[in-house]
C-alpha positions as CSV (number, residue, x, y, z in Angstrom):
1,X,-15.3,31.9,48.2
2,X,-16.4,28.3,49.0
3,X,-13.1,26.2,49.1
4,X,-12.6,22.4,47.3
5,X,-10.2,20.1,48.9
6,X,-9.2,16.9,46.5
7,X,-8.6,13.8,48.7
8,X,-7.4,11.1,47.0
9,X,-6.6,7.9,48.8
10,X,-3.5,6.1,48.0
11,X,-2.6,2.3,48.4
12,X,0.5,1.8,49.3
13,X,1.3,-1.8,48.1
14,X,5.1,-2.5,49.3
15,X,6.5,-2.9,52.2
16,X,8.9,-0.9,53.7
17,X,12.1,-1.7,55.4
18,X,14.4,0.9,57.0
19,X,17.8,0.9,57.4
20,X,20.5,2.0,60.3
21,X,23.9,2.2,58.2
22,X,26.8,4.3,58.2
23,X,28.1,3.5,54.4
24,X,27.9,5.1,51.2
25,X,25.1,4.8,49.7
26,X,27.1,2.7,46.3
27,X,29.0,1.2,49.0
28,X,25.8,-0.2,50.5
29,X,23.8,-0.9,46.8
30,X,27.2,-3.3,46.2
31,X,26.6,-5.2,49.2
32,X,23.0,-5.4,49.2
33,X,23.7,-6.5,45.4
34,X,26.5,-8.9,46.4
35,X,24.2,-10.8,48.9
36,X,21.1,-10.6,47.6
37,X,22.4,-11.3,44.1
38,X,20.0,-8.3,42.4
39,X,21.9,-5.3,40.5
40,X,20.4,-2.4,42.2
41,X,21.2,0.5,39.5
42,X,21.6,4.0,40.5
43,X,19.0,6.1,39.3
44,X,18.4,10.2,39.0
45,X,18.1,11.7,42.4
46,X,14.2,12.4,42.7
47,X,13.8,16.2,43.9
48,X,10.6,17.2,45.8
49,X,9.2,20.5,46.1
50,X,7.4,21.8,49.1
51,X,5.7,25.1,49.9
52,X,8.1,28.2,50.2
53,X,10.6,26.7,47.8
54,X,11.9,24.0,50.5
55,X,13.0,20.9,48.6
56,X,14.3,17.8,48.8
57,X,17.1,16.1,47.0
58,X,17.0,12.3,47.4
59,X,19.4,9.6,46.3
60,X,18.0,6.7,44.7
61,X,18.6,3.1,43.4
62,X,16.0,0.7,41.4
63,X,16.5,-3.0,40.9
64,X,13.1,-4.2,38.7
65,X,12.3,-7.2,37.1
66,X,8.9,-7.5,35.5
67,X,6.2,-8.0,38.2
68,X,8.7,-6.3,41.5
69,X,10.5,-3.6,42.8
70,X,13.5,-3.1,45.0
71,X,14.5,0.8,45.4
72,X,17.1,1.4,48.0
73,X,16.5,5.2,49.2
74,X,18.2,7.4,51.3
75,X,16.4,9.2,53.9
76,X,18.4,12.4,54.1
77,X,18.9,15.3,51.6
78,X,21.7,15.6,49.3
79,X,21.3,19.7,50.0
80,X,22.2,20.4,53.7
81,X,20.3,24.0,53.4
82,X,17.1,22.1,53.7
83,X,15.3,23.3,57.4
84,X,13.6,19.4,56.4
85,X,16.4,17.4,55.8
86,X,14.7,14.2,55.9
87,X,12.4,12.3,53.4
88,X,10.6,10.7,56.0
89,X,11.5,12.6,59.5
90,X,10.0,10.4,62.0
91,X,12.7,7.8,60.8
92,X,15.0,10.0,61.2
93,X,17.5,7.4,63.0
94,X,17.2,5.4,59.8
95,X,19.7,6.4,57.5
96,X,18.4,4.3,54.0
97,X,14.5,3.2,53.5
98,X,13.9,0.2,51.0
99,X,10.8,-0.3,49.2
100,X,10.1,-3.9,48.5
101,X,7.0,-3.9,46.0
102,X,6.0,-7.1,43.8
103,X,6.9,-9.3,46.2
104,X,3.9,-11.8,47.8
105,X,5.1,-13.3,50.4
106,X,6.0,-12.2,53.7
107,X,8.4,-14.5,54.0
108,X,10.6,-12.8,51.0
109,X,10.6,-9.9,53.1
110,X,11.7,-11.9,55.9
111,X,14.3,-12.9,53.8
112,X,15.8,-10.1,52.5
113,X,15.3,-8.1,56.1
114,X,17.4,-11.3,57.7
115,X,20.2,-10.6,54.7
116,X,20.5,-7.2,55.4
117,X,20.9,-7.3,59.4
118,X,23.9,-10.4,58.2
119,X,25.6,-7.2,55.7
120,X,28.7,-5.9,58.1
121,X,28.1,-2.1,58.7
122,X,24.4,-2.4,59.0
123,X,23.4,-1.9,62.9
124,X,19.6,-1.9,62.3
125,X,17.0,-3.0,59.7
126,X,13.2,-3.1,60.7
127,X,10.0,-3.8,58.9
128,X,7.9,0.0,59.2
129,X,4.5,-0.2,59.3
130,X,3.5,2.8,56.3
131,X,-0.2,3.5,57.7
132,X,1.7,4.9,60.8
133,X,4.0,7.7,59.1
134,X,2.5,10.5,58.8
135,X,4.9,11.9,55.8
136,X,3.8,8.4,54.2
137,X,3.0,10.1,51.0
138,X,6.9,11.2,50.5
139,X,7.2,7.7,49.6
140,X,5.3,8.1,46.5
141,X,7.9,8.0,43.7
């Protein structure tokens, strides 16, 4: 039996920013909300399923206004009985990924990447390029 394969090519139109932090995740919505003066919101944890019943359980929280996006995720399961226990495992040493979506500039991004680095308990924050991840369509929320 001849086999059909769907290939559907996404655009990924925010930018992503991940994150080297030791907090809470509330602890570290308050900050970012504190300094950035946005009111990130927690939302439902988003669940994934894979093949063989593996899933993913994945804290979230959304700050939108009417033409952008802020979501502040976490990278690691909730469920420690995940053999994957990352949303995006070649960032595993990132502990929180933000997608920035709406936004035009670059230099917003600037911006809120320089505010995060200032936030005391954050050791890292870089600017990920999203063609390069190969688990880039986790980020599809």
């Amino acid at each position: 039996m001849k086999k059909t394969k769907l290939i559907a090519d996404v655009d990924f139109d925010f930018s992503l920013l991940a994150i080297a932090s030791q907090m809470k995740e509330y602890k570290l919505a308050w900050m970012i909300n504190q300094d950035l003066g946005i009111r990130l919101v927690k939302q439902p944890d988003e669940i994934f399923h894979f093949l063989g019943d593996e899933q993913l359980c994945i804290s979230n929280y959304l700050y939108q206004t009417e033409h952008s996006k802020l979501r502040l995720v976490f990278n690691r399961s909730k469920e420690e009985t995940a053999s994957n226990q990352f949303l995006i495992p070649e960032l595993k040493q990132f502990d929180y990924l933000m997608l920035v979506e709406g936004f035009e500039s670059s230099m917003v991004i600037a911006e809120v990447r320089e505010t995060l680095k200032r936030i005391n308990g954050v050791q890292m924050v870089n600017l990920m390029e999203i063609d390069q991840l190969k688990t880039r369509e986790n980020l599809i929320f």
